[in-house]
C-alpha positions in Angstrom: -9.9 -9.4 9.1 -12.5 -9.0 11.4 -11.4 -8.4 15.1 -12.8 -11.8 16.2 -10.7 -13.7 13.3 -7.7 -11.6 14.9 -8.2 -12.8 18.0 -8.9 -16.3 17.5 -5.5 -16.0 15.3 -3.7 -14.3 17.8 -4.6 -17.1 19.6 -3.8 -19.8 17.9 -0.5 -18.1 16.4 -1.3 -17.8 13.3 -0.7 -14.0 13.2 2.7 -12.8 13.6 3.7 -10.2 15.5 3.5 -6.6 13.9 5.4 -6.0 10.8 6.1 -2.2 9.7 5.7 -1.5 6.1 6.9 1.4 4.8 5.3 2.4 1.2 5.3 5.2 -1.2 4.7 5.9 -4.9 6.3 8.3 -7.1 5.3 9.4 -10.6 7.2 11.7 -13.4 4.6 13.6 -14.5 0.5 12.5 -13.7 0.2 10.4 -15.5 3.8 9.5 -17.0 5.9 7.1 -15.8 5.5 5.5 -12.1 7.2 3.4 -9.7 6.1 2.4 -6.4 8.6 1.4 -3.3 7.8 -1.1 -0.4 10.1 -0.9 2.6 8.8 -4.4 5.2 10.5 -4.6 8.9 9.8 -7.6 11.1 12.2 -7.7 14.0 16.2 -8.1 12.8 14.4 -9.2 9.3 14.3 -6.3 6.2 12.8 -6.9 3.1 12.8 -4.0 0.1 10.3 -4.3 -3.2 9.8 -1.8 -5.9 8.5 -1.6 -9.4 6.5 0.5 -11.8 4.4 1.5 -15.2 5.2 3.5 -17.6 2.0 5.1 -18.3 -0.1 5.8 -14.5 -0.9 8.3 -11.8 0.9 8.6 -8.3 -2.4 7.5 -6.9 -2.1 4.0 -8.7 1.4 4.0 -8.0 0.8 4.4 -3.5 -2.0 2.3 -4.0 0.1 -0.4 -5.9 3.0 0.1 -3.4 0.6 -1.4 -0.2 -1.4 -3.8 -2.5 2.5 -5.3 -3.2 3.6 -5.2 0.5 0.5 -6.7 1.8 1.0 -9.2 -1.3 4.6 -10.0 0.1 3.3 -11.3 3.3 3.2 -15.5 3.5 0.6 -15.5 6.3 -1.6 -13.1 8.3 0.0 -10.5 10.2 -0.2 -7.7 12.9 0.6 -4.4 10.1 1.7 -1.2 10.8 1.3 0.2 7.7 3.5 3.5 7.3 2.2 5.7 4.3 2.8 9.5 3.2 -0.4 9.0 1.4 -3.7 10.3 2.4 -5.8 9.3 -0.6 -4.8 5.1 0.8 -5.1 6.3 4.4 -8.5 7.8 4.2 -9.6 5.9 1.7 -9.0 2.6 3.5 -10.2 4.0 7.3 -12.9 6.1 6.2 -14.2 6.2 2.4 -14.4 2.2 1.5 -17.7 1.6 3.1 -19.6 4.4 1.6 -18.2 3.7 -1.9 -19.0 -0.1 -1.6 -22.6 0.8 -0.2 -23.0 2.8 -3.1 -21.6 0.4 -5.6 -18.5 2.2 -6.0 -19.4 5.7 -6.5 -18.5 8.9 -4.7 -20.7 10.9 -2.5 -21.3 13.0 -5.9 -22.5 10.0 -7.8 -19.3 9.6 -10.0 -17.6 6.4 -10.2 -14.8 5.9 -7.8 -11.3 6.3 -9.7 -9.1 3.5 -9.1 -11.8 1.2 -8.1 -9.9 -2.2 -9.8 -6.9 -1.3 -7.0 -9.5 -0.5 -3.7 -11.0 -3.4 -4.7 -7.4 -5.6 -5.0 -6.1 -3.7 -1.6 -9.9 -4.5 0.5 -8.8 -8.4 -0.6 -5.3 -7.9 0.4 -5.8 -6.1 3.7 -8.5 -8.7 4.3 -6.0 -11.2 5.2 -4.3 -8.8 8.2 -5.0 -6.7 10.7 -3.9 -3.8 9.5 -3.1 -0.2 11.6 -2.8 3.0 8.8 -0.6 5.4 10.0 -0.3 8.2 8.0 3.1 10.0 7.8 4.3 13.3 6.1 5.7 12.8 3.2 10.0 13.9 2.9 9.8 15.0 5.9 12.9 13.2 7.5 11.1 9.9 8.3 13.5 7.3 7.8 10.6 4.6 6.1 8.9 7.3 4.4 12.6 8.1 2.8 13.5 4.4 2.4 10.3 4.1 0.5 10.8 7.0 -1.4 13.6 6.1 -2.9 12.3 2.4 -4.0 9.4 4.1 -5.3 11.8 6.1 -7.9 14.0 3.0 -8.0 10.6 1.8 -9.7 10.3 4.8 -11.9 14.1 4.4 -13.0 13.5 0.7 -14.0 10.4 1.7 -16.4 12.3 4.5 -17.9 15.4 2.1 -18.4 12.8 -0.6 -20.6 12.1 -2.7 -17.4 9.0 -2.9 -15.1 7.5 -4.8 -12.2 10.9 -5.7 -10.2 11.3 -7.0 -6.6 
């Protein structure tokens, strides 16, 4: 969302006020079996989300986790979006444009990996206004933990025959 359609939303209401979301990924063995954790915080109101595959990489699995949260979200919001991830930090702050203006190749001229899930999390961020903080990863931050342990929630589900939960 571009900073005018913020502002005119902000405006008119239609974006809430922030919303933390917490997210993580986890994988055992890359690639093996993955889960990915969503931890959202909105005032007194907590909502938790996890899933997983059984056969990805943890880089599919953090960029799943914030494709789901920002997914989870009935209207546009004010985001501050939590991750121990640097690959979904960077990429979203400071690689998307050059991948897209190359038609989704690297700086090398190799196609970008994950491209289906930038290209799902662009569209999903597009609705919000989104703030990536990066965090470090189990170190003691009580999101990044909460996350954590959805994210291997998610992994526990696969292994146990199940899949995608909420």
């Amino acid at each position: 969302m571009t900073a005018q359609a913020v502002a005119a939303a902000n405006a008119t209401g239609a974006v809430q006020a922030a919303v933390d979301v917490f997210t993580d990924g986890a994988c055992r063995g890359n690639p093996g079996p993955g889960g990915w954790g969503v931890w959202l915080r909105w005032g007194d109101h907590e909502k938790e989300l996890h899933g997983g595959e059984p056969h990805t990489t943890n880089n599919r699995m953090e960029l799943r986790a914030v494709i789901e949260a920002l997914g989870a979200l009935s209207r546009p919001c004010q985001v501050r979006l939590h991750t121990d991830s640097q690959y979904v930090q960077k990429g979203m702050t400071e690689w998307l444009p050059g991948w897209k203006r190359r038609n989704w190749r690297t700086a090398g001229g190799d196609a970008v990996k994950n491209a289906d899930l930038w290209q799902a999390l662009e569209a999903a961020a597009a609705r919000h206004s989104v703030e990536w903080i990066w965090v470090r990863g189990h170190n003691g931050h009580d999101g990044n933990e909460r996350a954590d342990q959805l994210a291997n929630l998610g992994v526990e589900s696969v292994l146990a025959g199940g899949g995608a939960g909420r």
